[in-house]
C-alpha positions as YAML, in Angstrom:
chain: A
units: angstrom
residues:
- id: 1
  name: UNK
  ca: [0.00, 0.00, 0.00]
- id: 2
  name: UNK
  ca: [0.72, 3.73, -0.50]
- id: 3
  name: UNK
  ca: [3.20, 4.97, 2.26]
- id: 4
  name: UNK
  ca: [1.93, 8.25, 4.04]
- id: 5
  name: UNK
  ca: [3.51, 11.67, 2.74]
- id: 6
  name: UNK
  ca: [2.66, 15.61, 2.91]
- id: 7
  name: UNK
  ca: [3.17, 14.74, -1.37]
- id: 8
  name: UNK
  ca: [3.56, 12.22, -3.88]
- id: 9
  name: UNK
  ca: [5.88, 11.56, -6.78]
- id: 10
  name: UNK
  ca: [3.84, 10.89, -9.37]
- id: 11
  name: UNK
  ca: [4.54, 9.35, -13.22]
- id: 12
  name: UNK
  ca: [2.27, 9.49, -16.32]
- id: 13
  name: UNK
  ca: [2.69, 6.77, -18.99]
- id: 14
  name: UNK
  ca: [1.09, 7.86, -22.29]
- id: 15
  name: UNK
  ca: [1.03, 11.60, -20.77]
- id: 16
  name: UNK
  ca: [0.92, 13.26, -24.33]
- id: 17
  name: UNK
  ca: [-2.02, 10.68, -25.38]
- id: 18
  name: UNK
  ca: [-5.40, 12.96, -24.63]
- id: 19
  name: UNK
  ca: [-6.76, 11.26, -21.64]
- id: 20
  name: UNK
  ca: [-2.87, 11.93, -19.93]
- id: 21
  name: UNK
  ca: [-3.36, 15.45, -20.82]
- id: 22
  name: UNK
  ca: [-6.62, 15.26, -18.91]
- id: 23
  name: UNK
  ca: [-5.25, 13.99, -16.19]
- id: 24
  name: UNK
  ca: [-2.79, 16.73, -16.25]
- id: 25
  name: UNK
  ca: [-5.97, 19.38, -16.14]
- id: 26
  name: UNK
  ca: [-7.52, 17.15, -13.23]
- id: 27
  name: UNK
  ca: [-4.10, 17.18, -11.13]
- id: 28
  name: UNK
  ca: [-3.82, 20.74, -11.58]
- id: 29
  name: UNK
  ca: [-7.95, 21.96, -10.76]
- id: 30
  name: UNK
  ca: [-7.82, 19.55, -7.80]
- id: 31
  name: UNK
  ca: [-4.84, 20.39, -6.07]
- id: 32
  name: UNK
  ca: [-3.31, 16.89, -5.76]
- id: 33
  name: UNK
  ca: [-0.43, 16.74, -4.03]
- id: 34
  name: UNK
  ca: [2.50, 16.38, -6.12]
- id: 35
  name: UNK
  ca: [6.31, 16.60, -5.39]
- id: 36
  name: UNK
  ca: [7.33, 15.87, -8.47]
- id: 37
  name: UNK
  ca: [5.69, 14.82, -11.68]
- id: 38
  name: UNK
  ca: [7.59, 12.19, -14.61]
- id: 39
  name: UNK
  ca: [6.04, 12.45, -17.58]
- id: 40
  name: UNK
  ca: [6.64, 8.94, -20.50]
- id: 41
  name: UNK
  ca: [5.53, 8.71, -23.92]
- id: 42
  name: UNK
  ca: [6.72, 7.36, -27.07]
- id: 43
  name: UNK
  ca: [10.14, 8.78, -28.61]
- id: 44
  name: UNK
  ca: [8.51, 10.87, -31.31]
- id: 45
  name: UNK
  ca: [6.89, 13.18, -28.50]
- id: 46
  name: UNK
  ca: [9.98, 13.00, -26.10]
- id: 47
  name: UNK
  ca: [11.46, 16.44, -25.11]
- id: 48
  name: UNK
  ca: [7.97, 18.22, -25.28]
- id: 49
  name: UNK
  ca: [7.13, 19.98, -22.51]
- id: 50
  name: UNK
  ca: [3.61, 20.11, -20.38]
- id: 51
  name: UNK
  ca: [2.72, 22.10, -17.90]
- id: 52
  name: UNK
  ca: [0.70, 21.05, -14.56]
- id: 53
  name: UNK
  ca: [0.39, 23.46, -11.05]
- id: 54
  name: UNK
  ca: [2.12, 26.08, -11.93]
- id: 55
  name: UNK
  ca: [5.50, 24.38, -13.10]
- id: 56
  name: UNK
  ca: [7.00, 23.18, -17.22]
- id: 57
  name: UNK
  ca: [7.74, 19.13, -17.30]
- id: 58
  name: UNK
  ca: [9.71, 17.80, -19.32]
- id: 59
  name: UNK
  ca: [8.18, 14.27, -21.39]
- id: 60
  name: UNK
  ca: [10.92, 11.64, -21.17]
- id: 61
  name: UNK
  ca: [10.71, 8.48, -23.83]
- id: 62
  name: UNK
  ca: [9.37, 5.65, -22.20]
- id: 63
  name: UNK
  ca: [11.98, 2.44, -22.66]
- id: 64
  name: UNK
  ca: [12.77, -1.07, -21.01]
- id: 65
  name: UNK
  ca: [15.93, 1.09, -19.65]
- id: 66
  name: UNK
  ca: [13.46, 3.87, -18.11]
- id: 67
  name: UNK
  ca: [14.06, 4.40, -14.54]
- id: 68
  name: UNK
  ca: [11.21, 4.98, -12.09]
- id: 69
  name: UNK
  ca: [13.42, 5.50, -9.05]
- id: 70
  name: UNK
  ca: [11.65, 7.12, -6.12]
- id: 71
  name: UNK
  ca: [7.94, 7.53, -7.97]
- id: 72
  name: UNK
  ca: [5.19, 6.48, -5.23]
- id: 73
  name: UNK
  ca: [2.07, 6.47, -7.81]
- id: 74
  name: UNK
  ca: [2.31, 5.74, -11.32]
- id: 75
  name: UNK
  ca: [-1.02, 6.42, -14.10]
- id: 76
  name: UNK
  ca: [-0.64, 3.99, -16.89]
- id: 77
  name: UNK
  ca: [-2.94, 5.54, -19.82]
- id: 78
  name: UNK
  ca: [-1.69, 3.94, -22.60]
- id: 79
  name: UNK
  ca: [-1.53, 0.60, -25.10]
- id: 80
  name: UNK
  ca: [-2.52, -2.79, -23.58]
- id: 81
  name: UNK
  ca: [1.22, -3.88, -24.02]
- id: 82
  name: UNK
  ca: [2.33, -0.92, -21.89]
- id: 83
  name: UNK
  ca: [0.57, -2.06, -19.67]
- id: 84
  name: UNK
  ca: [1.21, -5.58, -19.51]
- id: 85
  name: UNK
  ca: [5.12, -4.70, -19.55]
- id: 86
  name: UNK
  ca: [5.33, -1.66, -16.90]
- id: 87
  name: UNK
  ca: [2.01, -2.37, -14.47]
- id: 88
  name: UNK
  ca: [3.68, -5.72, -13.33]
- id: 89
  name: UNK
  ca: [6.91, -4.10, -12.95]
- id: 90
  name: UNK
  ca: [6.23, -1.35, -11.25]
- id: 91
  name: UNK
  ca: [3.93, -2.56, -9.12]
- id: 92
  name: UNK
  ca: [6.45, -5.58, -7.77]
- id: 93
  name: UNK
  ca: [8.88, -2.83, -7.32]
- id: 94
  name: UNK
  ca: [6.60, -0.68, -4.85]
- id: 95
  name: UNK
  ca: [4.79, 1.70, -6.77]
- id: 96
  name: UNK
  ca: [1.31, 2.07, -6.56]
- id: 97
  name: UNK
  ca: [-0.12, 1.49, -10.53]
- id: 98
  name: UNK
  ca: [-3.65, 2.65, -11.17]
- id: 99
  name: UNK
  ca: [-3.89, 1.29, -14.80]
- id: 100
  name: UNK
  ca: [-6.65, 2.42, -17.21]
- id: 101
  name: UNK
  ca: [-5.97, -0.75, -19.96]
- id: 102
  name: UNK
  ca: [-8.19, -3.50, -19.80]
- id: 103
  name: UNK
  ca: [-5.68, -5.86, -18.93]
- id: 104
  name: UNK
  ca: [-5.69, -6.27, -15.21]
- id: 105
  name: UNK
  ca: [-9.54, -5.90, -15.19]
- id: 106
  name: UNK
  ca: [-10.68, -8.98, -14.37]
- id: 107
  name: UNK
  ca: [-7.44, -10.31, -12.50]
- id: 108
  name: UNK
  ca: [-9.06, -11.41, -8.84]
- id: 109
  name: UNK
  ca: [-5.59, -10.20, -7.33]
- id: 110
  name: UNK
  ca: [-6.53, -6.45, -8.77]
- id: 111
  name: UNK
  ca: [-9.28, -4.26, -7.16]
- id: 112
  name: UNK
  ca: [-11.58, -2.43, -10.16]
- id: 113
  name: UNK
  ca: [-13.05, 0.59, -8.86]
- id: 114
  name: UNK
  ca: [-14.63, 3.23, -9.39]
- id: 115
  name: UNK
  ca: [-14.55, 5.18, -5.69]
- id: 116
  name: UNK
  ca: [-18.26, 6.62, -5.82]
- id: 117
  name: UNK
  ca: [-19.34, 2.51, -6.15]
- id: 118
  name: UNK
  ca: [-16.89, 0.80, -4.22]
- id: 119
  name: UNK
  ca: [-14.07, 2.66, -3.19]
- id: 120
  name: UNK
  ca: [-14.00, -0.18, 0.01]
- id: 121
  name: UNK
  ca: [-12.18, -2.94, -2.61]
- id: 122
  name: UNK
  ca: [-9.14, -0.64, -2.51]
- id: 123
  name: UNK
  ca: [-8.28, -2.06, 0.66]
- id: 124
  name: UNK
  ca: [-6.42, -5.07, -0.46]
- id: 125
  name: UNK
  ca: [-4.10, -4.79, -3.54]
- id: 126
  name: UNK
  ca: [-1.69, -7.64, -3.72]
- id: 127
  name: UNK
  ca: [-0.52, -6.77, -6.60]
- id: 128
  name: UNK
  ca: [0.34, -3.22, -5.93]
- id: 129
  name: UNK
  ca: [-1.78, -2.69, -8.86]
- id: 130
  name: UNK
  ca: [-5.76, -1.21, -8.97]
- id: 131
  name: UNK
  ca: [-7.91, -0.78, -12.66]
- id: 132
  name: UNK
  ca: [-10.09, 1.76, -13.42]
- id: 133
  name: UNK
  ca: [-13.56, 0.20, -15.67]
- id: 134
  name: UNK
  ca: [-13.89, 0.93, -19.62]
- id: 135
  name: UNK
  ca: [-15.51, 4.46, -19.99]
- id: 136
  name: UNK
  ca: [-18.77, 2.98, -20.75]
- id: 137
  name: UNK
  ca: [-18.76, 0.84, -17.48]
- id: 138
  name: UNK
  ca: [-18.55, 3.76, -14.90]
- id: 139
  name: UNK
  ca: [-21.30, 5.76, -16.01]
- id: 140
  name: UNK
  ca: [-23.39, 2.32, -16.10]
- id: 141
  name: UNK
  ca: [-22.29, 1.45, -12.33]
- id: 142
  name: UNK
  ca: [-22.90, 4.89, -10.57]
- id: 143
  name: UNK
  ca: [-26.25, 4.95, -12.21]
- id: 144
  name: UNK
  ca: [-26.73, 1.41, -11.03]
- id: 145
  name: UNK
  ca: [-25.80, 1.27, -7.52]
- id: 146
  name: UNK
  ca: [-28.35, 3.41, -6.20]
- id: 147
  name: UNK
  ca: [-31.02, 1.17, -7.49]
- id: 148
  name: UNK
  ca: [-28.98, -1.71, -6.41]
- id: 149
  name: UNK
  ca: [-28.71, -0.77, -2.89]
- id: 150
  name: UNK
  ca: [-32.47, 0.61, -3.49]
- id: 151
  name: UNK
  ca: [-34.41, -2.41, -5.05]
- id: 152
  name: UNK
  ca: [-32.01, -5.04, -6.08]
- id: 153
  name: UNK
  ca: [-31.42, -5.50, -9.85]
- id: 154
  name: UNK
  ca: [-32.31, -8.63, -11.96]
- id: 155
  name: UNK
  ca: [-31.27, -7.49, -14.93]
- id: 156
  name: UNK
  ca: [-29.64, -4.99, -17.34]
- id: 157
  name: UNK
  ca: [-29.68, -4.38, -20.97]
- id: 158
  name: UNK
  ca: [-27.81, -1.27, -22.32]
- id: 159
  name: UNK
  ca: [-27.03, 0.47, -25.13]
- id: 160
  name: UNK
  ca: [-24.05, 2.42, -25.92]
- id: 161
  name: UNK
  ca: [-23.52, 5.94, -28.07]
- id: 162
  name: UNK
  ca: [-19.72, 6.14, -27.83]
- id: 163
  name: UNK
  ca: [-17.45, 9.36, -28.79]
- id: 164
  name: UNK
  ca: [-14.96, 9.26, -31.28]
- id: 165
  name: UNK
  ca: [-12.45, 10.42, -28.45]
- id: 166
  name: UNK
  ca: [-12.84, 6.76, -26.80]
- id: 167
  name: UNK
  ca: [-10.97, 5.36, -29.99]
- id: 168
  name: UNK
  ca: [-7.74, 8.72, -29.67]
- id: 169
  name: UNK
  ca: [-7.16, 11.94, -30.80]
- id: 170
  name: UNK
  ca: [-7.00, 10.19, -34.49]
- id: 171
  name: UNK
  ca: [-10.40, 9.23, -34.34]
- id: 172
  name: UNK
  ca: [-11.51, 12.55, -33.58]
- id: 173
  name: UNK
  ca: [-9.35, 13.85, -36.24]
- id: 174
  name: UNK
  ca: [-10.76, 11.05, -38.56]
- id: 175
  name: UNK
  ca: [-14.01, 12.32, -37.72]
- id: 176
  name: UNK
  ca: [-13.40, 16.77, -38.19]
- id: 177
  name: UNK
  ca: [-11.89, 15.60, -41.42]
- id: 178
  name: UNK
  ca: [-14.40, 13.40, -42.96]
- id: 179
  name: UNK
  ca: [-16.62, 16.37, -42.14]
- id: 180
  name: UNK
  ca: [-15.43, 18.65, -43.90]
- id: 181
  name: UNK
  ca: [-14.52, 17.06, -46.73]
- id: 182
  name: UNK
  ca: [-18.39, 15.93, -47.19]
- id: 183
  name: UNK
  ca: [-19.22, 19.38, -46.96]
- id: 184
  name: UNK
  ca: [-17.22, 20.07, -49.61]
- id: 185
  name: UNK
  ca: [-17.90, 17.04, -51.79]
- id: 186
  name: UNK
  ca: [-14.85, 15.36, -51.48]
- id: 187
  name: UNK
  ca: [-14.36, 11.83, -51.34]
- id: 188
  name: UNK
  ca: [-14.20, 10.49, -47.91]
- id: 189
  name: UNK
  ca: [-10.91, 8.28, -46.55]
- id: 190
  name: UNK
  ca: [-11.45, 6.00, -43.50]
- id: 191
  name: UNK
  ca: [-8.44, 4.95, -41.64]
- id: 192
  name: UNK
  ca: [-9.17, 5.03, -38.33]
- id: 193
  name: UNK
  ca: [-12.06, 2.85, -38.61]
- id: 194
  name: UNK
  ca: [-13.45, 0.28, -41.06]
- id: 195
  name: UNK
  ca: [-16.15, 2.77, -42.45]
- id: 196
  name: UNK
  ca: [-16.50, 6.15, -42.70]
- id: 197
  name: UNK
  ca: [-17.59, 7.94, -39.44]
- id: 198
  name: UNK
  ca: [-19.11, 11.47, -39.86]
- id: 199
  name: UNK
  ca: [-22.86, 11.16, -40.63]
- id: 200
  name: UNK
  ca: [-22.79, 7.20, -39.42]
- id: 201
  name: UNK
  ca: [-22.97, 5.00, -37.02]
- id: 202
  name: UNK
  ca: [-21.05, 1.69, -36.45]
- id: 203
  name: UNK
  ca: [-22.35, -1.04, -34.18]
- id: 204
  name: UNK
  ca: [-19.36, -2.41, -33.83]
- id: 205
  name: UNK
  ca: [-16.29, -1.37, -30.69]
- id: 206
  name: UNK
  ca: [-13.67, -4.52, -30.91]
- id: 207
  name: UNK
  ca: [-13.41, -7.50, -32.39]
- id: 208
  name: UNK
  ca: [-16.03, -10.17, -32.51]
- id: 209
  name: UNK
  ca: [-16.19, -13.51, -30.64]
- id: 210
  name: UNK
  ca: [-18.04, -16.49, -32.29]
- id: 211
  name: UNK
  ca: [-21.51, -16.00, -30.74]
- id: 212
  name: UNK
  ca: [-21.42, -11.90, -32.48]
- id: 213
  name: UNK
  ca: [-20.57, -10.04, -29.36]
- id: 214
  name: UNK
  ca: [-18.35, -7.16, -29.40]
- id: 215
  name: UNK
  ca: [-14.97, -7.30, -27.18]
- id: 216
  name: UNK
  ca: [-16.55, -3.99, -25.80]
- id: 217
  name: UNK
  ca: [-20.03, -5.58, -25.17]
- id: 218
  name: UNK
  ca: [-18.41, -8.37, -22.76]
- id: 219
  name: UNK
  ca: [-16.27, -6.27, -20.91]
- id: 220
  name: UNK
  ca: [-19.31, -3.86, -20.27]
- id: 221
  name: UNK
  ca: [-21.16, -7.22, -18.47]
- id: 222
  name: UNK
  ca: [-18.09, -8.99, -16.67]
- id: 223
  name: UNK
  ca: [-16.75, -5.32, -15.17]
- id: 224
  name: UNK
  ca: [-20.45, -4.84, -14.11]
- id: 225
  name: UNK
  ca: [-20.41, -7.78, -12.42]
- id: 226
  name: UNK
  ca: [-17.07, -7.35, -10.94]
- id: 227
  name: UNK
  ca: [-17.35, -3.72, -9.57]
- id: 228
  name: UNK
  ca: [-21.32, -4.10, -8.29]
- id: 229
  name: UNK
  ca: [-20.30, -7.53, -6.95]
- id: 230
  name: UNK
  ca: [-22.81, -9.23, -8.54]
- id: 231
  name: UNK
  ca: [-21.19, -12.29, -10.42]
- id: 232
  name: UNK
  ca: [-24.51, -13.58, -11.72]
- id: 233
  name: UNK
  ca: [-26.27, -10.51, -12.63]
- id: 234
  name: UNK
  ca: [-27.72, -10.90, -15.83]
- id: 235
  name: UNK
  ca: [-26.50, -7.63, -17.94]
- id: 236
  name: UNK
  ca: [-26.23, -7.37, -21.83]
- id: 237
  name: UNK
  ca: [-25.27, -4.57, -23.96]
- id: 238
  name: UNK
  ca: [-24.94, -3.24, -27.76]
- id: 239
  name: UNK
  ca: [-22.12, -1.01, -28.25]
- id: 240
  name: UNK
  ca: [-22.08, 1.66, -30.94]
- id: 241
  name: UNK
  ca: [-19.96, 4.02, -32.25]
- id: 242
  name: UNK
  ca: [-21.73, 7.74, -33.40]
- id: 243
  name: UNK
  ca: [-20.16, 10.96, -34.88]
- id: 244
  name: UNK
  ca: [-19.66, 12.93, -31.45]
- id: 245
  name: UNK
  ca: [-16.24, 14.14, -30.80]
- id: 246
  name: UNK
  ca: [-16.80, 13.54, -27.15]
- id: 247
  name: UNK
  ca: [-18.87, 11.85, -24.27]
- id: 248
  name: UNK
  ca: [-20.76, 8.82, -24.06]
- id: 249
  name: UNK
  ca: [-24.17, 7.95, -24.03]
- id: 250
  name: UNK
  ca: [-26.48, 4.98, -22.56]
- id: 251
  name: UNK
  ca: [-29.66, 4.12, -22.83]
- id: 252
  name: UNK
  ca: [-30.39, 1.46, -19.97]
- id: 253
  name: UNK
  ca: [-33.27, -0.70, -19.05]
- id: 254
  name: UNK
  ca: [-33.12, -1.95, -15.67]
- id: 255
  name: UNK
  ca: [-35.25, -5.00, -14.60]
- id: 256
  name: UNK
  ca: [-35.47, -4.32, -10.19]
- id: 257
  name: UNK
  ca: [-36.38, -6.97, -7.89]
- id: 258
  name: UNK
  ca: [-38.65, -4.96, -5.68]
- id: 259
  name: UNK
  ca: [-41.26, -1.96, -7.41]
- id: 260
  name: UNK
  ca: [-39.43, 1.51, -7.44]
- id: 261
  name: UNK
  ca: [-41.65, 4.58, -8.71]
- id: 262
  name: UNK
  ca: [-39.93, 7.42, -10.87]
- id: 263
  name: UNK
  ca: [-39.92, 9.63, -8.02]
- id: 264
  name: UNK
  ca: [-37.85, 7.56, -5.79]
- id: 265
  name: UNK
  ca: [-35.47, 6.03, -8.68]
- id: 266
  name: UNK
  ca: [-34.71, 10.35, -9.05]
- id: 267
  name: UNK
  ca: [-34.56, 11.04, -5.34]
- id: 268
  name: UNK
  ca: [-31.87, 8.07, -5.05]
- id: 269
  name: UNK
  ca: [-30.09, 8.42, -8.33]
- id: 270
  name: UNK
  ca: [-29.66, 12.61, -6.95]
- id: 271
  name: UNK
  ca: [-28.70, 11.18, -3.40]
- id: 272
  name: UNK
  ca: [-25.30, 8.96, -5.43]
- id: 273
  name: UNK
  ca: [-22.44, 11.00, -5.13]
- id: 274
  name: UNK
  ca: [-21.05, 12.23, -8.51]
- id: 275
  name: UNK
  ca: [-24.55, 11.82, -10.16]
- id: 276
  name: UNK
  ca: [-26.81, 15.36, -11.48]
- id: 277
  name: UNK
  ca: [-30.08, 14.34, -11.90]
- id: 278
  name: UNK
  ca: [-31.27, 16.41, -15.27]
- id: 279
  name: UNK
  ca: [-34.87, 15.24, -15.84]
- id: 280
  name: UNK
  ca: [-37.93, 17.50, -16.63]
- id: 281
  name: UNK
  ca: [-39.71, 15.74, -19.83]
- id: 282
  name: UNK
  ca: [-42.33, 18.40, -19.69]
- id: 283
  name: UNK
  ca: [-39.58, 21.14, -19.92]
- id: 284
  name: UNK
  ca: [-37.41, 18.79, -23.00]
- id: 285
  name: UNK
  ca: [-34.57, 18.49, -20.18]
- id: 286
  name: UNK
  ca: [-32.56, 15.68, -20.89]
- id: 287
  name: UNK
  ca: [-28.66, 15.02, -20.46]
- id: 288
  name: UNK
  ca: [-27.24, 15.46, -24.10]
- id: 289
  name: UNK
  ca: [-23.04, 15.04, -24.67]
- id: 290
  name: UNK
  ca: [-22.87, 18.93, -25.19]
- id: 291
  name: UNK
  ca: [-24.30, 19.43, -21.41]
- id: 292
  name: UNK
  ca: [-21.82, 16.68, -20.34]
- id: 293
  name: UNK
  ca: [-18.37, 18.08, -21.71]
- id: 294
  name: UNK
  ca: [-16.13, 19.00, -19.83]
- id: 295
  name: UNK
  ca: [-17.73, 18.17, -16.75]
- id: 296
  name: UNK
  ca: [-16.76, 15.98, -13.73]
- id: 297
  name: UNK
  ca: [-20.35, 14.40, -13.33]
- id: 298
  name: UNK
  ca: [-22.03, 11.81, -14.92]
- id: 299
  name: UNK
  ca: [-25.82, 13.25, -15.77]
- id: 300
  name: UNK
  ca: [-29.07, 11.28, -15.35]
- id: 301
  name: UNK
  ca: [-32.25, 11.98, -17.35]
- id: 302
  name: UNK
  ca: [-35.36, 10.29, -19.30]
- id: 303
  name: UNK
  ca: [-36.21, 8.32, -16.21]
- id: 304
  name: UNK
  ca: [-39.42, 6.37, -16.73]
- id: 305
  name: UNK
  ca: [-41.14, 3.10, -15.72]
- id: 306
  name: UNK
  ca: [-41.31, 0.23, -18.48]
- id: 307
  name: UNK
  ca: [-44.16, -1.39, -18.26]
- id: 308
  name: UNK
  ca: [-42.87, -3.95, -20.41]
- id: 309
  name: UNK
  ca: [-41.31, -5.66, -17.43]
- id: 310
  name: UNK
  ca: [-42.21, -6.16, -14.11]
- id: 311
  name: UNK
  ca: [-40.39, -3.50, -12.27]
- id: 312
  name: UNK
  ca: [-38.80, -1.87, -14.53]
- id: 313
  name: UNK
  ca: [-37.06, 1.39, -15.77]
- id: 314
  name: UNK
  ca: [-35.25, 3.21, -18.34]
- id: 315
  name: UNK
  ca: [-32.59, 5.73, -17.84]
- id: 316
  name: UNK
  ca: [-30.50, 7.94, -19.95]
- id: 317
  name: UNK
  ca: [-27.24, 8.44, -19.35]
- id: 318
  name: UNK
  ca: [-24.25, 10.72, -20.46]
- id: 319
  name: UNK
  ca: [-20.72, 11.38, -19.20]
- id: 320
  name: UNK
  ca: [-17.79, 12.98, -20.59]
- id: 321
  name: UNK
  ca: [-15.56, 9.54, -21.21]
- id: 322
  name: UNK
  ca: [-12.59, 11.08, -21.51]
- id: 323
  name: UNK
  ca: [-12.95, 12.55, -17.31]
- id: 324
  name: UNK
  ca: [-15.03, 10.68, -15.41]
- id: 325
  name: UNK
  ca: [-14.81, 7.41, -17.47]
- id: 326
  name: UNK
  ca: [-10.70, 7.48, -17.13]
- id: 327
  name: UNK
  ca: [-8.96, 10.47, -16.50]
- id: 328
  name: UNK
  ca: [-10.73, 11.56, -13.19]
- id: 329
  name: UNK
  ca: [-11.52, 8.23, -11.86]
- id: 330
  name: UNK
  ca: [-7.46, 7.57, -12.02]
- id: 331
  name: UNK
  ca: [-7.16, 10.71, -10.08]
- id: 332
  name: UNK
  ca: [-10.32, 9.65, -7.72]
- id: 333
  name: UNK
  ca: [-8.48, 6.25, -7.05]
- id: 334
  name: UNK
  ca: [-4.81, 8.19, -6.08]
- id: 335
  name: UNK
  ca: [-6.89, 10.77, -3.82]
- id: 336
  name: UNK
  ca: [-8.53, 7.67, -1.94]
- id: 337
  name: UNK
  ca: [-5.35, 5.99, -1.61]
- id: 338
  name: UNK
  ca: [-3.29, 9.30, -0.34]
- id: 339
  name: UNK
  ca: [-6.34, 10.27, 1.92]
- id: 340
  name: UNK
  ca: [-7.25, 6.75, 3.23]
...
């Protein structure tokens, strides 16, 4: 575990890649404590400077020969074989990792968390290693745990509206440039993804297994699972990808185990820390990824019975995936561990 200090040396791998610039924002507007600040990324961006509280640091190349002497906390934002090469390593050697890959997930030895849901599993890390969900899974699990802890939940099914920005700044580039060159009846190039993107949608995040679900669709279920603690709750979900240069969307249906009424699935939605309740149908309020951008809190809207199902509800939900769903959560985990 994290040893107690006044401040924290703290290293950013993948700190040029735009959810480490993020977290560079987040470290800076929440005042984390930081003695000193290492900053890795490939060798193409080493020698760049970024700046964080005040103070110019300079972004070293990240290599085998890289030393991480004296770094208590280290924020892995980048590939999966980053991960799998420095999260091991550093954790053995005494540095807290909080890793946002999906590689140490579903490890048993490695706490997932998201500290609003179950900032309690951070207690035992054997690994010296903790994961942060995909960006689609926190949003799901704050807007689930209230009703969890409120009525029980038998089942979920959600859809997903993701942002270009979950795929890297070349998606969203992908994306402005396809744009404009429609507008201008040019001939479209895809590169970043199979199709073209602006003015589309592809149901598709991943690869595919054999029975047609998407790599993102399965993690969405078995991090569920992990983080509510719920290993046989019954969740499935479509993911798809939609011309929005940033923040997520979800619609969920959520099958409860005892009745809730609207007005108490709003009154303990607004009660979950982290949560803004923006729902006035009569008034066409509804959380839309402009509202969300930006923004620390995951927003909560178009909350109705189905009376499809017994006890049941729908929910939209947006959040800005490249805060909340990694950058701030990271920064969430490190203020748990330094305040614990």
């Amino acid at each position: 575990m994290l040893k107690k200090k006044s401040s924290y040396v703290m290293a950013i791998l993948g700190a040029t890649g735009a959810v480490g610039k993020e977290t560079l924002e987040i470290l800076d507007e929440r005042k984390f404590p930081i003695a000193g600040l290492r900053l890795f990324a490939s060798k193409r961006s080493a020698g760049g400077v970024l700046a964080c509280q005040g103070k110019e640091w300079t972004v070293e190349e990240l290599t085998p020969e890289s030393s991480f002497a004296g770094i208590d906390i280290a924020l892995i934002s980048a590939t999966d074989p980053i991960s799998r090469e420095y999260g091991e390593r550093l954790g053995k050697s005494g540095i807290v990792v909080i890793d946002d890959s999906g590689v140490f997930r579903m490890d048993a030895n490695v706490p997932l968390v998201v500290p609003e849901v179950n900032a309690q599993a951070l207690s035992a890390m054997p690994r010296g290693i903790v994961s942060i969900p995909n960006c689609t899974t926190t949003p799901l699990v704050m807007a689930l745990k209230p009703l969890q802890d409120t009525a029980g939940i038998k089942r979920v099914v959600v859809t997903t509206f993701q942002s270009v920005s979950g795929t890297g700044a070349a998606a969203m580039d992908e994306l402005v440039t396809q744009t404009k060159d429609l507008m201008a009846f040019r001939d479209v190039k895809a590169a970043v993804y199979p199709y073209q993107i602006a003015f589309n949608l592809l149901p598709h995040i991943g690869s595919f297994n054999e029975q047609g679900d998407c790599s993102e669709e399965v993690k969405i279920a078995n991090e569920t699972r992990k983080i509510l603690g719920s290993p046989t709750l019954r969740v499935t979900a479509t993911t798809v990808r939609v011309p929005v240069l940033r923040c997520h969307s979800e619609a969920i249906n959520v099958e409860l185990h005892a009745p809730l009424k609207v007005n108490e699935a709003r009154a303990a939605l607004a009660a979950m820390p982290g949560v803004i309740v923006y729902d006035d149908p009569n008034r066409k309020l509804y959380p839309m990824p402009l509202d969300a951008t930006g923004k620390d809190e995951v927003y909560i809207g178009r909350i109705r019975e189905d009376p499809s199902v017994t006890n049941g509800l729908n929910l939209w939900v947006v959040s800005d995936n490249l805060r909340k769903g990694a950058a701030l959560n990271a920064v969430q985990i490190a203020e748990c561990l330094v305040n614990g």
